[in-house]
N, CA, C and O atoms as CSV, one atom per row, in Angstrom:
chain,resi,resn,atom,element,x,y,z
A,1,UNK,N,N,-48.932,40.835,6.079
A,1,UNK,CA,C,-49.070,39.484,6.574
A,1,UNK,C,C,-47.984,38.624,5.931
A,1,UNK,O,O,-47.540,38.701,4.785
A,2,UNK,N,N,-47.558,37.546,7.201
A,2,UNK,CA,C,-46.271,36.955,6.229
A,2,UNK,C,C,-46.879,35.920,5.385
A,2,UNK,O,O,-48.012,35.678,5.799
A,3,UNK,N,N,-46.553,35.195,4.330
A,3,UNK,CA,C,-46.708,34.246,3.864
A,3,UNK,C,C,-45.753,33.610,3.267
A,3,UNK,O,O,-44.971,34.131,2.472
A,4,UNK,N,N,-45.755,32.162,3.694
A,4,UNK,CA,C,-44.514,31.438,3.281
A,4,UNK,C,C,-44.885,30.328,1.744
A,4,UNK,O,O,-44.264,29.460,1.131
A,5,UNK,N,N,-46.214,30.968,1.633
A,5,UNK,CA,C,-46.575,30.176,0.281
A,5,UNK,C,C,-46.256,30.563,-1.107
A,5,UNK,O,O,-46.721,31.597,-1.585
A,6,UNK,N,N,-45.372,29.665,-1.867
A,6,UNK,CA,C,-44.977,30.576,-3.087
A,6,UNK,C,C,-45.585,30.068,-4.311
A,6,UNK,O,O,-46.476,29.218,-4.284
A,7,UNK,N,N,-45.086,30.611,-5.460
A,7,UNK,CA,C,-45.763,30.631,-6.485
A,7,UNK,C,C,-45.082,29.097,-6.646
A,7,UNK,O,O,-46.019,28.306,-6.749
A,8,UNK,N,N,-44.359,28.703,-6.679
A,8,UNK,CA,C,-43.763,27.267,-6.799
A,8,UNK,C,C,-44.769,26.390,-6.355
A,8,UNK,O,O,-45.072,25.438,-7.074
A,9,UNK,N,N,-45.267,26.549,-5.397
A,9,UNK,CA,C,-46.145,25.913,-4.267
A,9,UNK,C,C,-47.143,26.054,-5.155
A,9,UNK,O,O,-47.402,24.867,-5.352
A,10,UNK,N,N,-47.697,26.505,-5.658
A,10,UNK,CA,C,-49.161,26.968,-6.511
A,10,UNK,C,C,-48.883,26.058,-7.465
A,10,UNK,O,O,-49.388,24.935,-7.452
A,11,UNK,N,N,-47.942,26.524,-8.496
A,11,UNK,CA,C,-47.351,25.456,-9.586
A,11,UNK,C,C,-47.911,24.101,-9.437
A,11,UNK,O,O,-48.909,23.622,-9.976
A,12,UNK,N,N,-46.775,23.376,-8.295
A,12,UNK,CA,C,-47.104,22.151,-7.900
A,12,UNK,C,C,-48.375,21.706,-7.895
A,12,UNK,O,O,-48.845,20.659,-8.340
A,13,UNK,N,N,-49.065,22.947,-7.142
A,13,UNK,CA,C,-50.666,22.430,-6.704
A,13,UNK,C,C,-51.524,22.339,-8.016
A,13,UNK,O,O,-52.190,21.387,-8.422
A,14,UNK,N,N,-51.349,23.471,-8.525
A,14,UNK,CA,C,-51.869,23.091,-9.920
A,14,UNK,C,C,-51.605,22.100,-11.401
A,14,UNK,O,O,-52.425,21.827,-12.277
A,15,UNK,N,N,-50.526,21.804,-11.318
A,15,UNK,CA,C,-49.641,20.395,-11.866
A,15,UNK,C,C,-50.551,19.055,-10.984
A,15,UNK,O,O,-51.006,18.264,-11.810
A,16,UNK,N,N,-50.785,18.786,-9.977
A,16,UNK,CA,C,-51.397,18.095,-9.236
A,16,UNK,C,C,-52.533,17.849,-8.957
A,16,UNK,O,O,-52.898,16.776,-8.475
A,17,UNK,N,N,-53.604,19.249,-9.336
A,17,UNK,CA,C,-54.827,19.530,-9.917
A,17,UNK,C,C,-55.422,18.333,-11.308
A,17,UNK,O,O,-56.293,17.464,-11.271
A,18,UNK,N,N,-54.538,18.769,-12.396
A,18,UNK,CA,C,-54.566,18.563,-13.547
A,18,UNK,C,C,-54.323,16.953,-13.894
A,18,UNK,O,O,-55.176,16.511,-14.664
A,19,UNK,N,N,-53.540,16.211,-13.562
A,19,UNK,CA,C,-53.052,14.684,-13.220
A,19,UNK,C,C,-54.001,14.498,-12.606
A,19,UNK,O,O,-54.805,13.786,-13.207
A,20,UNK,N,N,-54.314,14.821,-11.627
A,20,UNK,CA,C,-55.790,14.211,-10.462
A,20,UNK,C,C,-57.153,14.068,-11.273
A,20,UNK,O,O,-57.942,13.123,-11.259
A,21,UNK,N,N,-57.197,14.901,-11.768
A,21,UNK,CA,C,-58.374,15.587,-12.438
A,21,UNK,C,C,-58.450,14.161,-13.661
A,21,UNK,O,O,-59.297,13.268,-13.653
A,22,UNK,N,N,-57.865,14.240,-14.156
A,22,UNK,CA,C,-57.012,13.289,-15.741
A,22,UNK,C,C,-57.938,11.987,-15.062
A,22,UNK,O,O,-59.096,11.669,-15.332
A,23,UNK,N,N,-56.856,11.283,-13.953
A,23,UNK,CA,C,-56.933,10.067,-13.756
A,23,UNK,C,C,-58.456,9.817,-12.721
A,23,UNK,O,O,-59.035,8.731,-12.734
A,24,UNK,N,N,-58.956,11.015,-11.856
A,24,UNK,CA,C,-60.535,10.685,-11.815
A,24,UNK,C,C,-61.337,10.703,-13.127
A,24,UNK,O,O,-62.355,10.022,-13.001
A,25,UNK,N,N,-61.255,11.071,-13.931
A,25,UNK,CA,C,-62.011,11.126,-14.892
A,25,UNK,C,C,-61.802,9.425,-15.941
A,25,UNK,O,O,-62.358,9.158,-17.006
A,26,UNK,N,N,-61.101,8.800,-15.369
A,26,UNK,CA,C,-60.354,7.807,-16.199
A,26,UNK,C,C,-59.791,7.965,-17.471
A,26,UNK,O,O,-59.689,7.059,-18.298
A,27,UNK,N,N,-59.362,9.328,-17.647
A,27,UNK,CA,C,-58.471,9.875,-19.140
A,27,UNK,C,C,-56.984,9.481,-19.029
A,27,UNK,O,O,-56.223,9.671,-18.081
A,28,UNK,N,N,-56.685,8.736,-20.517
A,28,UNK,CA,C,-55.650,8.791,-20.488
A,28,UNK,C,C,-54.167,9.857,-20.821
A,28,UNK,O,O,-54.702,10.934,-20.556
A,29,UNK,N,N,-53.192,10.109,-21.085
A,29,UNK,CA,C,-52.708,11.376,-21.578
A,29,UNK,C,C,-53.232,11.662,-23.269
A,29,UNK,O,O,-53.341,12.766,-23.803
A,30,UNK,N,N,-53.435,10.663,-23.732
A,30,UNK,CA,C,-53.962,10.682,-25.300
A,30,UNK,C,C,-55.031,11.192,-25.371
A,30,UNK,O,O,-55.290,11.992,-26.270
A,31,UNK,N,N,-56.063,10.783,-24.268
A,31,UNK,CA,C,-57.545,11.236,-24.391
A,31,UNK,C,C,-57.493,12.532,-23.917
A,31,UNK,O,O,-58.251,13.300,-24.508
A,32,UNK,N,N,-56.762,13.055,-22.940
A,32,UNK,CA,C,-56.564,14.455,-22.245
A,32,UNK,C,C,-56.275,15.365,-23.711
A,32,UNK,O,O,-56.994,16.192,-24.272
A,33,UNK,N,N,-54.712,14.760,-24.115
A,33,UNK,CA,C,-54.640,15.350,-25.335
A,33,UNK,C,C,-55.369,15.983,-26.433
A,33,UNK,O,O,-55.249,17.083,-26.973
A,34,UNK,N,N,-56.297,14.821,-26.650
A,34,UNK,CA,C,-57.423,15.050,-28.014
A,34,UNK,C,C,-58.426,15.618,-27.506
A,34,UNK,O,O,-58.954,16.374,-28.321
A,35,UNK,N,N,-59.140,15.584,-26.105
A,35,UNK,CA,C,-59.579,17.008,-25.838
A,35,UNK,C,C,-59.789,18.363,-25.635
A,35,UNK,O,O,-60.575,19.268,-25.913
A,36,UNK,N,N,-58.517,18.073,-24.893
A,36,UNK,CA,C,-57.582,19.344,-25.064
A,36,UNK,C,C,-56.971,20.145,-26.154
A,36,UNK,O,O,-56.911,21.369,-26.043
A,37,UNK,N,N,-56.572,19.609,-27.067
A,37,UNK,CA,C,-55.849,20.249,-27.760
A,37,UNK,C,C,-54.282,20.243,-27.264
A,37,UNK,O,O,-53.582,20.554,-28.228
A,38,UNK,N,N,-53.647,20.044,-26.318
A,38,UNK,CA,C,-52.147,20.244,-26.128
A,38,UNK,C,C,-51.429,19.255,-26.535
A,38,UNK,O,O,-52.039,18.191,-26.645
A,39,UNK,N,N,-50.725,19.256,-26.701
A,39,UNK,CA,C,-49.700,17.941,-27.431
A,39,UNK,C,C,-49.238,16.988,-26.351
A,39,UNK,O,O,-48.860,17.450,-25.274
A,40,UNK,N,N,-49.244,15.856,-26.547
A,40,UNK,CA,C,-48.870,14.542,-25.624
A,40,UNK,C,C,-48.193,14.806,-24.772
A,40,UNK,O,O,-48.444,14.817,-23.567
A,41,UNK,N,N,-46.569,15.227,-25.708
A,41,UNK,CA,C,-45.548,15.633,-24.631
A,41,UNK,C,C,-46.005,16.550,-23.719
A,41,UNK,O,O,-46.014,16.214,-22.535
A,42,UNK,N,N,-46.418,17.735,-24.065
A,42,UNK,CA,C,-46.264,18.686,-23.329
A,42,UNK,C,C,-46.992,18.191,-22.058
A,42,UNK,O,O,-46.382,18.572,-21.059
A,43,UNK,N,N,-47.912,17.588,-21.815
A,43,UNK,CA,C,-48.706,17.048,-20.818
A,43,UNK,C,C,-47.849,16.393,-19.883
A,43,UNK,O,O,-47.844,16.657,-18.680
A,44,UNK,N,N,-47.008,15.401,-20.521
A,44,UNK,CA,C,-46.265,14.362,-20.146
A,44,UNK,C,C,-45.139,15.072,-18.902
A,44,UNK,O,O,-44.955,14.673,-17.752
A,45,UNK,N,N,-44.299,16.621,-19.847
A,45,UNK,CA,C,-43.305,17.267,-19.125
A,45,UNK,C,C,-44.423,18.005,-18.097
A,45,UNK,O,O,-44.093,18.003,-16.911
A,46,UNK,N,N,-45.773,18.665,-18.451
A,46,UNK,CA,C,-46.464,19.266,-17.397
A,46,UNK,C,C,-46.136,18.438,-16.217
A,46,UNK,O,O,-45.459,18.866,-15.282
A,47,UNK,N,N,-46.654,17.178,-16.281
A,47,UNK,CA,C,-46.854,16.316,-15.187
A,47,UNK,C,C,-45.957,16.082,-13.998
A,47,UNK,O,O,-46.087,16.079,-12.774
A,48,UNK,N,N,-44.762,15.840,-15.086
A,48,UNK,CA,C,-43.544,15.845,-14.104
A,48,UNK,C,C,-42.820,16.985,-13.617
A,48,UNK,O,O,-42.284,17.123,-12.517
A,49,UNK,N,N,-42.881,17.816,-14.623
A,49,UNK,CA,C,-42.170,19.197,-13.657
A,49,UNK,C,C,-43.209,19.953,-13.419
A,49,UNK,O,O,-43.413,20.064,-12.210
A,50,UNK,N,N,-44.013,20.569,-14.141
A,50,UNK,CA,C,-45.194,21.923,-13.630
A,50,UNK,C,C,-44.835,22.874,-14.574
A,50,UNK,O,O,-45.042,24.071,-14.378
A,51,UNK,N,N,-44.475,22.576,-15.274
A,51,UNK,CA,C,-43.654,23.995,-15.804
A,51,UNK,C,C,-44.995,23.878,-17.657
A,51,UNK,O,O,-45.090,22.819,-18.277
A,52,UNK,N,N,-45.438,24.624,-17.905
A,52,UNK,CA,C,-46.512,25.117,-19.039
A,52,UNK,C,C,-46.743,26.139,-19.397
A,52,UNK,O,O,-46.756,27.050,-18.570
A,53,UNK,N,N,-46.954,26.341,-20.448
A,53,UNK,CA,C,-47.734,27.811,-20.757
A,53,UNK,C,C,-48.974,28.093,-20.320
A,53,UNK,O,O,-49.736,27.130,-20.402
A,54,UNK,N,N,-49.604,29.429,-19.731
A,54,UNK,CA,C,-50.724,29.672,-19.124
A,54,UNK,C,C,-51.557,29.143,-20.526
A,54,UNK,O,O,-52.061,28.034,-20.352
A,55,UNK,N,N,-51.721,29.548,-21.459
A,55,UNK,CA,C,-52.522,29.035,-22.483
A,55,UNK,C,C,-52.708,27.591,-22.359
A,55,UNK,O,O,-53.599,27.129,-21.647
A,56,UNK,N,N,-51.998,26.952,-22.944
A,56,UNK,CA,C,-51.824,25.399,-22.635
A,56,UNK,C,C,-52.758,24.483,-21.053
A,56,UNK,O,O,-53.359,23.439,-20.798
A,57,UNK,N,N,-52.268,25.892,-20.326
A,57,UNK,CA,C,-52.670,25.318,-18.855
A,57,UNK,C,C,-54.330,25.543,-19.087
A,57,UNK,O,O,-55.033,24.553,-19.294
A,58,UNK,N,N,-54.683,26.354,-19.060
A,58,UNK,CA,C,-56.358,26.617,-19.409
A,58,UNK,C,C,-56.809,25.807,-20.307
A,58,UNK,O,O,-57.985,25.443,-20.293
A,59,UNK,N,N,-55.790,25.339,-21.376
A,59,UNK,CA,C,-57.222,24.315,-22.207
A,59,UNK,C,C,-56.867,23.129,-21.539
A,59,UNK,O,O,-57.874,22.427,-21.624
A,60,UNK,N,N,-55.895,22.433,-20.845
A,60,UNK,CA,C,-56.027,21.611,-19.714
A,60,UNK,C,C,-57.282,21.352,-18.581
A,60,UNK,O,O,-58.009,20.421,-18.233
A,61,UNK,N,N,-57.068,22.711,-18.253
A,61,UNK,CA,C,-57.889,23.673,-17.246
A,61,UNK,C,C,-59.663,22.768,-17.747
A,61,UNK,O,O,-60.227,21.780,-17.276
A,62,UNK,N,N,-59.982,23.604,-18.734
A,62,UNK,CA,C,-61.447,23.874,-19.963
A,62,UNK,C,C,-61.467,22.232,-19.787
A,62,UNK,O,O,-62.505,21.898,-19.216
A,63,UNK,N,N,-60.713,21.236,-20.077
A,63,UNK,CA,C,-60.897,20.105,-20.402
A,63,UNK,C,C,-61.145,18.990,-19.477
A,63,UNK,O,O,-61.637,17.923,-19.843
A,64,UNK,N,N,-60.649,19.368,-17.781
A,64,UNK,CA,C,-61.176,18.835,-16.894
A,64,UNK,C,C,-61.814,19.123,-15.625
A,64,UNK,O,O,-62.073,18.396,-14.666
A,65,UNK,N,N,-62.043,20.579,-15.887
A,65,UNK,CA,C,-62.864,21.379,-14.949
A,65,UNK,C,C,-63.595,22.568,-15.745
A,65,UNK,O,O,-64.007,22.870,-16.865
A,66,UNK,N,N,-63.509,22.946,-14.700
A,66,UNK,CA,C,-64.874,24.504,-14.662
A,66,UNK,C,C,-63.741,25.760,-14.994
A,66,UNK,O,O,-62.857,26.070,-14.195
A,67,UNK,N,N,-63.897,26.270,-16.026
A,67,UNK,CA,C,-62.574,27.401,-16.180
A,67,UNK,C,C,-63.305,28.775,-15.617
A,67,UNK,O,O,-62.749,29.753,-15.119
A,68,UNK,N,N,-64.835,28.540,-15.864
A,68,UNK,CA,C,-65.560,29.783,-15.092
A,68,UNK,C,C,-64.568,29.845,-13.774
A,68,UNK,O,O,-63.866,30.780,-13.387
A,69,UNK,N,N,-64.768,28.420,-13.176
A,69,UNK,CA,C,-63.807,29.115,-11.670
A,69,UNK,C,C,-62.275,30.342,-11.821
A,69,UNK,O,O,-61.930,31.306,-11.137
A,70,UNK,N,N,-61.711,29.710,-13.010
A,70,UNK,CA,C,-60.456,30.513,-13.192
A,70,UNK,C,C,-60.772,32.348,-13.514
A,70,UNK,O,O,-60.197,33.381,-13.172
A,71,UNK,N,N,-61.347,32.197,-13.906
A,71,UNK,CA,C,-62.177,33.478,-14.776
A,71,UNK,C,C,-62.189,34.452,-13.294
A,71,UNK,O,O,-61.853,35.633,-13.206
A,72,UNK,N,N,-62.634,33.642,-12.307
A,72,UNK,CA,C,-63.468,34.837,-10.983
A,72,UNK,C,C,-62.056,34.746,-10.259
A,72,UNK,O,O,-62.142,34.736,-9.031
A,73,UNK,N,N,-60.855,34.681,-10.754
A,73,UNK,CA,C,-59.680,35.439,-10.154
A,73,UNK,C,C,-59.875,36.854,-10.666
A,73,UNK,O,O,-60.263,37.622,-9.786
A,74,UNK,N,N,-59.709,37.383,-11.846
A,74,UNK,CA,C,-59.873,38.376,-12.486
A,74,UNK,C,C,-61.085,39.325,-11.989
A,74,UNK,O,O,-60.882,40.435,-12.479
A,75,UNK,N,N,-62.017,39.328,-11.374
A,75,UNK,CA,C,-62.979,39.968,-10.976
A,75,UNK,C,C,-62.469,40.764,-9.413
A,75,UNK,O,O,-62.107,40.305,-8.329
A,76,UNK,N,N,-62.599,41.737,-9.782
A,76,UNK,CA,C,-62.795,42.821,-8.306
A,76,UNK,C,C,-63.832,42.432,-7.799
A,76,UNK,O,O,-64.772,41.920,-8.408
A,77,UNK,N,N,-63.735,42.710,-6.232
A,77,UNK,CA,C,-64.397,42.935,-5.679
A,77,UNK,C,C,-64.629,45.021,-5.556
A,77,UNK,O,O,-63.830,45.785,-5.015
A,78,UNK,N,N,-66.016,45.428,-6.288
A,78,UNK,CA,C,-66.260,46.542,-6.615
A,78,UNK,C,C,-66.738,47.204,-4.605
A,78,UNK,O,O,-66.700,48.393,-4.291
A,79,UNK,N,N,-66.957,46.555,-4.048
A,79,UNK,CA,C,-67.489,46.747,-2.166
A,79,UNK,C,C,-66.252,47.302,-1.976
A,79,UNK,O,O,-65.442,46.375,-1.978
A,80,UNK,N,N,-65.810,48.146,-1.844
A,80,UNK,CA,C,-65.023,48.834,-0.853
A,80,UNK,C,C,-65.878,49.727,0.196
A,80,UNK,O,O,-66.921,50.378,0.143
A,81,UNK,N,N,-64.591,49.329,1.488
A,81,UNK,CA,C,-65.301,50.291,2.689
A,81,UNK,C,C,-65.789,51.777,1.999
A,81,UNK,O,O,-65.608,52.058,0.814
A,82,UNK,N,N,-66.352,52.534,2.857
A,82,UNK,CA,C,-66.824,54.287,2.670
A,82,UNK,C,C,-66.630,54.756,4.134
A,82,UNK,O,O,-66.753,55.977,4.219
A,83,UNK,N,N,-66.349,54.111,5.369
A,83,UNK,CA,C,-66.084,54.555,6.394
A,83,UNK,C,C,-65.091,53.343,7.384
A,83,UNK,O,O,-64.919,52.149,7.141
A,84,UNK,N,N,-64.693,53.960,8.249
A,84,UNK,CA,C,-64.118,53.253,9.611
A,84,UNK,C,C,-64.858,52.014,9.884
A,84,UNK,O,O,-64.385,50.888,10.040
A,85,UNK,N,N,-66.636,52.548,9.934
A,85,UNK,CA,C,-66.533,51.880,11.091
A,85,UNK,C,C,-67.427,50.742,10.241
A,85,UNK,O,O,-68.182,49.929,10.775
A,86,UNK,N,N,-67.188,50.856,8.857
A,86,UNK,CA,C,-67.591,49.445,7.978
A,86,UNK,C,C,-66.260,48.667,7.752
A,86,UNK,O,O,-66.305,47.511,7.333
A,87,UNK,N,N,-65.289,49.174,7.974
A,87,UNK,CA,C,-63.664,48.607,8.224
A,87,UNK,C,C,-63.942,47.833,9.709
A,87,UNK,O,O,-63.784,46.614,9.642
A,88,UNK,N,N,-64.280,48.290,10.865
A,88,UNK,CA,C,-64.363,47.801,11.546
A,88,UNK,C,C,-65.554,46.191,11.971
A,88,UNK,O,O,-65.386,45.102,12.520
A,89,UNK,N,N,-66.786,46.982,11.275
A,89,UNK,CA,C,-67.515,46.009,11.356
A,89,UNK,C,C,-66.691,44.739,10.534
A,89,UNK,O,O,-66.602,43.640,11.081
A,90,UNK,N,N,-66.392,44.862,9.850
A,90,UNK,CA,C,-65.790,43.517,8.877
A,90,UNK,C,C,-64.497,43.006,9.193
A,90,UNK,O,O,-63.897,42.306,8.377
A,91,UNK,N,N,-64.040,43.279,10.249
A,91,UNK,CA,C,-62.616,42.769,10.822
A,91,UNK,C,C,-62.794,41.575,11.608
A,91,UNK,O,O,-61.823,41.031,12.133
């Protein structure tokens, strides 16, 4: 399947996540900070470019959402077909 969505695109979205998240919550970058744990700047350059360490990004993550959600990337799905025509039924 083609897809024209890239990891850049994700970036962004998640840089955009995190700011959104911030300013519904009425946090400022200081208060994000001291919850978080990440340092001012780094928030500051998150914001504007996207660019973070996955670490960094998760206690971001932990600090204005649900990281359980992040967690159930990592999970298989253990259901695989055993025949055709359970391939088929599910198409």
């Amino acid at each position: 399947m083609l897809n024209l969505y890239t990891a850049f695109d994700v970036q962004m979205e998640l840089r955009d996540f995190i700011s959104q998240s911030r300013k519904l919550n009425k946090l400022s970058v200081e208060e994000l900070s001291t919850r978080s744990g990440v340092p001012y700047g780094t928030i500051r350059k998150f914001e504007t470019t996207g660019n973070i360490s996955l670490r960094q990004f998760l206690m971001l993550y932990e600090a204005v959402g649900n990281l359980s959600k992040v967690r159930t990337l990592t999970k298989t799905d253990n259901e695989q077909p055993t025949s055709i025509e359970e391939v088929l039924k599910n198409a």
